[in-house]
N, C-alpha and C positions, 0 to 999 in steps of 0.2 A: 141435579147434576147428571149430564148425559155421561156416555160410552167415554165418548172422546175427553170429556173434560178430567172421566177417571183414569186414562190412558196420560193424561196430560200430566197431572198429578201422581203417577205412578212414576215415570218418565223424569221430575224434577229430584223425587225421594233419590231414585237411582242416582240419577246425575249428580247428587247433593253430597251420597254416601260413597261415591268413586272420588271424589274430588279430597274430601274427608280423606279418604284412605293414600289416596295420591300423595296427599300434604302431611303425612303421618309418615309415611316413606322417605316425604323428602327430608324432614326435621330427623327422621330415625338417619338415614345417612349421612346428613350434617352431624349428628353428635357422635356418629362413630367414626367419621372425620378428624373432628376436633378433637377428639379421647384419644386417636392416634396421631397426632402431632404431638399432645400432651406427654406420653407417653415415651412416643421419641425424647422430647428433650428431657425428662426424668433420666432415661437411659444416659443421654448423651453428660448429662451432669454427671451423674453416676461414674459416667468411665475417665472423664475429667478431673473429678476427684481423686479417684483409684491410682491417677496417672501421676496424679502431687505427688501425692502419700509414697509414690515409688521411688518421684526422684527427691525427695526429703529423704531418706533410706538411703539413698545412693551417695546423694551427698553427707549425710552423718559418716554412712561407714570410711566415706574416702578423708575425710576431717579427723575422726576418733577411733581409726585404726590400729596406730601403734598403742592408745589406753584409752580403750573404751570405756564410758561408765561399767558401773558392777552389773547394773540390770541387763546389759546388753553385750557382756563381751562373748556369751555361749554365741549368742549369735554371730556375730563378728565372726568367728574362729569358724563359724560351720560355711560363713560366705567366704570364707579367705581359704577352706581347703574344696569346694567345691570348684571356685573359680580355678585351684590348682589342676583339679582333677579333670576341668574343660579344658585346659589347653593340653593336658598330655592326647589327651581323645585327638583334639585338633590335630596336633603332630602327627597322630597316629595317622586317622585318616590319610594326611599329607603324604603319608611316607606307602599307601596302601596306593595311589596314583600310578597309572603306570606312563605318565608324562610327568615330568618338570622342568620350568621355565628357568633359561639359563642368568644367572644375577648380574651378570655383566652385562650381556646386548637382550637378553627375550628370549631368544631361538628358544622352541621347544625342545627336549630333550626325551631320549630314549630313557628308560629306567636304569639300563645299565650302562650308559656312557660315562666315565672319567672326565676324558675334554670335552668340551662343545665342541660342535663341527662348523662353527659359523666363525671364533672369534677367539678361539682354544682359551679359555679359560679354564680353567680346572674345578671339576664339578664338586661340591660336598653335598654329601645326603650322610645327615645325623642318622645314627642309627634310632628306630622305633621304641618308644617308649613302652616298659612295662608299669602297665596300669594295676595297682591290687584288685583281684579279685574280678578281673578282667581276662588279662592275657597274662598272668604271671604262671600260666599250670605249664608245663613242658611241653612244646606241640611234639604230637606223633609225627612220625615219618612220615613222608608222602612222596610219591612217586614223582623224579624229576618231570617237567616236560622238557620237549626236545627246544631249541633254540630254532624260530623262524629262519627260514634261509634267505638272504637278501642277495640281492644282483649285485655284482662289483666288477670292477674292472681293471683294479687295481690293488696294490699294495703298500702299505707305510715302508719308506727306506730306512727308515730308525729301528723300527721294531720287528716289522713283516709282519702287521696288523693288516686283515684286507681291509681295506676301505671302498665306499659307496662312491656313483661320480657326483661330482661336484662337493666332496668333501673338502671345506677348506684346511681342517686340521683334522689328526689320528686323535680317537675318541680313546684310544687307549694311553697313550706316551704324549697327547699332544704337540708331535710336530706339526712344522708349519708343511702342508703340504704344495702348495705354489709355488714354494722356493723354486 
């Protein structure tokens, strides 16, 4: 066996043990492939179940509300005063906006407007709910702020509210201003 034929022979080992190695790589990233599709749809069942099981729950309690079995009425009672205790938050929040949408046409509304200015309805803002153990302590004082100053150019004939132009009604008395 000459030079070349051990250069030959060294050269096949090589090329044998890269190819080897290649196809080891390739098979290793196929099954970490496949273990994560796997794995996905584990997951994906998993959250599919979890999502029954919730609205099985949703549906019992709307069903067996007013008498719930004995094993489940603590429960019951703790989703019936949570769910209470989310809408007064909502309210609150609501009420903490310092825009609101007028219930007759849209128009957005200032916080302190009475009538809309668009279609005078007469505005109601429920007072804010006290939440226990929330907002029910006494709030401290706090120093007024001053009231923005808006451009007008006019005034309500009913009341001597000034009004904004293009106001169609007094935010305060609600007259019709167009008249």
């Amino acid at each position: 066996m000459g030079f070349m034929d051990s250069v030959k022979g060294l050269a096949e080992k090589v090329g044998n043990s890269f190819e080897k190695g290649a196809k080891s790589v390739s098979d290793s990233s196929k099954k970490i492939a496949e273990k994560s599709k796997v794995k996905k749809e584990i997951s994906s069942l998993e959250n599919d179940i979890k999502n029954t099981y919730i609205e099985i729950g949703k549906r019992y309690v709307e069903l067996n509300s007013a008498a719930p079995g004995e094993e489940y009425a603590d429960d019951i009672t703790t989703i019936k005063e949570k769910s209470e205790r989310l809408e007064k938050f909502r309210l609150l929040l609501a009420s903490m906006e310092d825009k609101q949408h007028c219930a007759e046409c849209g128009t957005a509304l200032s916080k302190n407007q009475k009538f809309c200015d668009n279609c005078g309805a007469k505005v109601e803002r429920p007072e804010p709910p006290i939440i226990e153990g929330f907002n029910d302590a006494k709030p401290e004082e706090e120093p007024q702020e001053a009231a923005p100053v808006e451009i007008v150019d006019s005034v309500c004939p009913n009341c001597g509210e000034t009004v904004a132009e293009g106001q169609k009604f007094c935010e305060k008395c609600g007259e019709d201003l167009e008249k």
